[in-house]
C-alpha positions as MATLAB code, in Angstrom:
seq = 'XXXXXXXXXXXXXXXXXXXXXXXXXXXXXXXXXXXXXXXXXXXXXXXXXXXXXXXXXXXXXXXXXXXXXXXXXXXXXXXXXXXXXXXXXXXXXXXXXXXXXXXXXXXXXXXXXXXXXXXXXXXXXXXXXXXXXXXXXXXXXXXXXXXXXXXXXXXXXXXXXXXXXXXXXXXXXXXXXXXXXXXXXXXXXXXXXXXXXXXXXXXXXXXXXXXXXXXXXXXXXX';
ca = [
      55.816   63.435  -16.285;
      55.005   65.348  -13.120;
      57.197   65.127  -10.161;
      53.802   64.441   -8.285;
      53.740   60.956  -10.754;
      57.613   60.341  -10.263;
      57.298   59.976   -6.238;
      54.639   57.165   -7.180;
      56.446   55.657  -10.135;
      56.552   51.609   -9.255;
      60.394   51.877   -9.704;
      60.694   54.689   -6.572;
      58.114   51.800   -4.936;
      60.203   49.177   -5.401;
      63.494   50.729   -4.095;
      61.932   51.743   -0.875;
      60.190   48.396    0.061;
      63.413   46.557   -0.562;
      65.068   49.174    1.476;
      62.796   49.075    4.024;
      63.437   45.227    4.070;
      66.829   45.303    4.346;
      66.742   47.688    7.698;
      64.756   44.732    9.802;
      66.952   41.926   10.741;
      65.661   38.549   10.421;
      64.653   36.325   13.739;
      67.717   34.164   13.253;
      69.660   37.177   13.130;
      68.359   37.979   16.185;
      68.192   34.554   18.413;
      72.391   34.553   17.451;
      72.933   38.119   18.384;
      70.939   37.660   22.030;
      72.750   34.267   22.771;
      76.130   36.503   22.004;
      75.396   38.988   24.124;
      74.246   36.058   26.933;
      77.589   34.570   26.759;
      79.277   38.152   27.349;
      76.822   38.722   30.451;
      77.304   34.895   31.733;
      80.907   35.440   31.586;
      81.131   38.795   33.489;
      81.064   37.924   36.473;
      83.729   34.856   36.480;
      86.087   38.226   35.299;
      84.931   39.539   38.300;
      86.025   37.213   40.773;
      89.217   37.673   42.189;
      91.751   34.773   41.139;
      92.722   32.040   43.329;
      96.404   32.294   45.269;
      98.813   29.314   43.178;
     100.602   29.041   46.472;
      99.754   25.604   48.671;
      99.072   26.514   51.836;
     101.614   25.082   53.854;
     100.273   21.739   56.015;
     101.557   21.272   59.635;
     104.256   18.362   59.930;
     103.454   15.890   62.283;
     105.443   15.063   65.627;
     108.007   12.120   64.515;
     107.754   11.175   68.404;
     110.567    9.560   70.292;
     111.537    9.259   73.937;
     113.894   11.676   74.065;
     111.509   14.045   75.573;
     111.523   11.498   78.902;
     115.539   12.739   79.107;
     115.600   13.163   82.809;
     117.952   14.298   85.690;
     120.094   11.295   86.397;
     119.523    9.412   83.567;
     122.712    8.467   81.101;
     123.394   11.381   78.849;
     122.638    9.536   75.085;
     126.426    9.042   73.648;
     126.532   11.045   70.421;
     129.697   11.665   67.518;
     129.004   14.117   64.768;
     130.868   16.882   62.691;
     131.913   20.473   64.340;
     133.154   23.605   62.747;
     136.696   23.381   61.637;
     135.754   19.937   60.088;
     136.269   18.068   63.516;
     134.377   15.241   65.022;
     133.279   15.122   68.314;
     131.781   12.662   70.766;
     130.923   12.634   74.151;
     133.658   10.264   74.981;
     135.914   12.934   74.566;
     134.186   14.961   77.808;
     134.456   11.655   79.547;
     135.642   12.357   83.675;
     134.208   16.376   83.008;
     131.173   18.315   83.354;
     129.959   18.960   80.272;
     127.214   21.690   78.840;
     125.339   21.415   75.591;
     123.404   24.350   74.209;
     120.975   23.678   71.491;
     120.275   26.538   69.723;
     117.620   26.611   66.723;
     119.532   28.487   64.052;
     123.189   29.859   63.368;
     123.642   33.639   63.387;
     119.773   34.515   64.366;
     119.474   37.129   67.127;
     118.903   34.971   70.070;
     121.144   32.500   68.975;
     123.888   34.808   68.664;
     123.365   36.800   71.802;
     123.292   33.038   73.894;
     126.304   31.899   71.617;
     128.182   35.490   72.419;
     127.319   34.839   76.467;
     128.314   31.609   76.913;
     131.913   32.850   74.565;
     132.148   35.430   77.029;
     132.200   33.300   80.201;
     134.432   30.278   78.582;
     136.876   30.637   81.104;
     134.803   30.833   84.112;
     133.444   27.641   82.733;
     137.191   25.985   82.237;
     137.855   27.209   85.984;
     134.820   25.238   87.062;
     136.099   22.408   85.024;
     133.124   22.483   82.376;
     133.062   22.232   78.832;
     131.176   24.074   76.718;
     129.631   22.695   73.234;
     126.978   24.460   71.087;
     124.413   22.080   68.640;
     121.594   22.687   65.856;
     120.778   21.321   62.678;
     122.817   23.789   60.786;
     125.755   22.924   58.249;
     129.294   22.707   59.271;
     129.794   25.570   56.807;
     127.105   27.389   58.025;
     128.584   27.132   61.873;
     131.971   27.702   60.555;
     130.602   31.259   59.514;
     128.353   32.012   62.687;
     131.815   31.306   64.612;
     134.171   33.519   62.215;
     132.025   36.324   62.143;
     131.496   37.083   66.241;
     134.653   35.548   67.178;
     132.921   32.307   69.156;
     135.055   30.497   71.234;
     132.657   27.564   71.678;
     132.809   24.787   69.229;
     129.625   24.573   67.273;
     128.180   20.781   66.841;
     126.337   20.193   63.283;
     123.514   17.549   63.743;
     121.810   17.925   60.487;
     119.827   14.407   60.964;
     118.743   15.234   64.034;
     119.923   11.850   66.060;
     121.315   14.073   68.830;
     118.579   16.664   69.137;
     115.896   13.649   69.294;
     118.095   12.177   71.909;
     118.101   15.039   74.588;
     114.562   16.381   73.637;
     115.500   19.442   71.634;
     113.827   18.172   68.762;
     109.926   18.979   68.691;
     106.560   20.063   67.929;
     106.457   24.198   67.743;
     103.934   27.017   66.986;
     104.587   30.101   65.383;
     101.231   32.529   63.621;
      99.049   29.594   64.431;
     100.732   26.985   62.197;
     102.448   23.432   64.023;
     105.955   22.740   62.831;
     109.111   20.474   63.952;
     112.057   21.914   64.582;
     114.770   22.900   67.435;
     113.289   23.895   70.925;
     116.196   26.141   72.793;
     117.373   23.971   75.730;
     120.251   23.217   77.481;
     121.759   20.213   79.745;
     124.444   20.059   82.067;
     126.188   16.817   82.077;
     127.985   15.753   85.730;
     131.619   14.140   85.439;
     129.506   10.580   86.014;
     128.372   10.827   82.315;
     124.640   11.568   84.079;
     122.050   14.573   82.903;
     122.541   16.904   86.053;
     120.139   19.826   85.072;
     117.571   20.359   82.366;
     116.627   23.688   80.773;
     113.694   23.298   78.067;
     112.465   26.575   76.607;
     115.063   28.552   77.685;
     115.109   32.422   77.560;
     118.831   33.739   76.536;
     119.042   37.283   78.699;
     121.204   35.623   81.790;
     120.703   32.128   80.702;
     124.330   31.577   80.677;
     125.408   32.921   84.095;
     122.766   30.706   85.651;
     124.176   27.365   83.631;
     127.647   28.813   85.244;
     126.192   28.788   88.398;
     124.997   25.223   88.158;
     127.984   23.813   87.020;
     130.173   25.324   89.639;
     127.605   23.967   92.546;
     127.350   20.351   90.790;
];
């Protein structure tokens, strides 16, 4: 046999057309192999998104309200008895007959709360010779004041009013803004009380640098 008649042979014939078969893919084959390749391009771009933050954002508390913030020159200063560093109690009783100053501060061992704590230290004995007292307050721990005083050496004691009663009561207890978000918490002020157990001067807001010499100076006119 030539190799002209071998090339033609039905047996050569028949291998190629079921090769030839075999290389094209059947329409099932490829309906599945488009909806695969669908999926792939539908699900790009949820990888491409950027993944949401798991962190609430935090919500603004709401002002509890109370009349404290109607506290005003003259009126009765609100009676109070709560823990002090040591592991003391004190009241307001105990300051009856003498001019009294309370100094709310918003949070042990900060830098403006030191610096005003460190001032009004520093001029405790101008305050005795005026016959004033001198008594610090926030919401802090009595462990936590009992470490603000130890380490700078305060000679004032240091009132812990961790539910609040007594900052609600002379209006150091409010609504703040800090970055655009609305909190509660402790707004700096001071009152001087007068020997008649009546608020004498307010300061809301108060701004540390020489706050304490011009308390002083209050409490030796009053």
């Amino acid at each position: 046999m030539s190799k002209k008649t071998r090339k033609n042979s039905p047996k050569t014939s028949a291998r190629a057309a079921a090769s030839k078969k075999a290389s094209v893919r059947s329409p099932s084959t490829k309906k599945a192999s488009a909806a695969k390749t669908g999926k792939k391009a539908a699900a790009s771009p949820e990888k491409s998104r950027p993944k949401a933050s798991q962190k609430a954002a935090s919500k603004p508390l709401k002002s509890a309200g109370s009349a404290a913030p109607g506290l005003a020159e003259g009126a009765k200063a609100p009676a109070f008895r709560l823990p002090r560093d040591g592991g003391d109690t004190v009241s307001l009783a105990d300051y009856a007959g003498k001019k009294l100053v309370l100094f709310f501060y918003p949070r042990a061992d900060t830098p403006g709360c030191t610096r005003e704590a460190i001032d009004f230290t520093r001029l405790r004995s101008a305050f005795e010779d005026a016959g004033t007292a001198v008594l610090g307050v926030s919401a802090d721990t009595v462990k936590a004041q009992d470490a603000f005083r130890s380490k700078h050496q305060l000679a004032i004691p240091l009132i812990s009013d961790e539910q609040h009663e007594m900052l609600e009561a002379y209006g150091a207890w409010g609504e703040k803004s800090l970055y655009g978000r609305t909190f509660l918490g402790i707004i700096r002020t001071t009152v001087l009380i007068g020997q008649d157990g009546r608020v004498a001067r307010i300061w809301r807001n108060v701004r540390v640098d020489g706050h304490a010499d011009q308390v002083l100076e209050a409490a030796r006119a009053l």
